[in-house]
C-alpha positions in Angstrom: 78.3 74.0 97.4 81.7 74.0 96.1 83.5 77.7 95.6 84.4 78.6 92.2 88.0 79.5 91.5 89.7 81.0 88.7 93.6 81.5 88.3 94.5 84.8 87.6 96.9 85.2 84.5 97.7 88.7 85.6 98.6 90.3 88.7 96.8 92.5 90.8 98.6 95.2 90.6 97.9 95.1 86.7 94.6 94.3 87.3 93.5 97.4 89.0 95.6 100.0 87.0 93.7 98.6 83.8 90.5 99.3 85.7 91.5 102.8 86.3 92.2 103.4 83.2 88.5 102.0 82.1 86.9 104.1 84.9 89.2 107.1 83.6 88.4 106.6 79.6 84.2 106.6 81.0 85.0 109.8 82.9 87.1 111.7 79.8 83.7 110.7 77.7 81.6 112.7 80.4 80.9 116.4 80.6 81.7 118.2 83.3 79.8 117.3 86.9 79.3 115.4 90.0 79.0 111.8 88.1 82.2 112.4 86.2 83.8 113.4 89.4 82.9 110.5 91.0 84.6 108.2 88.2 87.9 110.2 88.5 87.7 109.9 92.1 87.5 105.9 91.8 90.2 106.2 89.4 92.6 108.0 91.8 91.5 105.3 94.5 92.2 102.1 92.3 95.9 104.0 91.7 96.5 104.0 94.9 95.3 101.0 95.7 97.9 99.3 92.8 100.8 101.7 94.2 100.0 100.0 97.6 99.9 96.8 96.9 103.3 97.3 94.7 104.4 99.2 97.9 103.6 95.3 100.2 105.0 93.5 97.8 108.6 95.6 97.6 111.7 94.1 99.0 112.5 97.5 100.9 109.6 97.3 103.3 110.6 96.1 106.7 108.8 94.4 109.6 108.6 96.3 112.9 111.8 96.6 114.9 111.3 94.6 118.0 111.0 96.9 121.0 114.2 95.1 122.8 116.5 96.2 119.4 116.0 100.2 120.3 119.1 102.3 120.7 120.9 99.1 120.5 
């Protein structure tokens, strides 16, 4: 069975923050209770999920110092 692939025209990052702002619109069309709650809550999570994965691809972050480089 050969595995289906698909190039991605955007990036992940944009991927998920336009998801989150689906879930979000869903929610806002909700009244108030535990369902709606739920879809905010997903919301929040595929933010953080973009601002991670912004976060791994930064040039700032920095591997682990080796332990032999301490107070060197």
């Amino acid at each position: 069975m050969k595995r289906r692939r698909t190039k991605q025209t955007t990036s992940l990052e944009e991927r998920v923050l336009r998801q989150a702002e689906q879930i979000r619109l869903r929610a806002d069309s909700m009244p108030p209770g535990q369902e709606r709650e739920e879809l905010l809550k997903k919301a929040r999570d595929a933010d953080m999920g973009a601002h991670i994965e912004e976060w791994l691809r930064s040039s700032g972050l920095q591997p682990p110092k080796d332990r032999g480089e301490i107070g060197t």
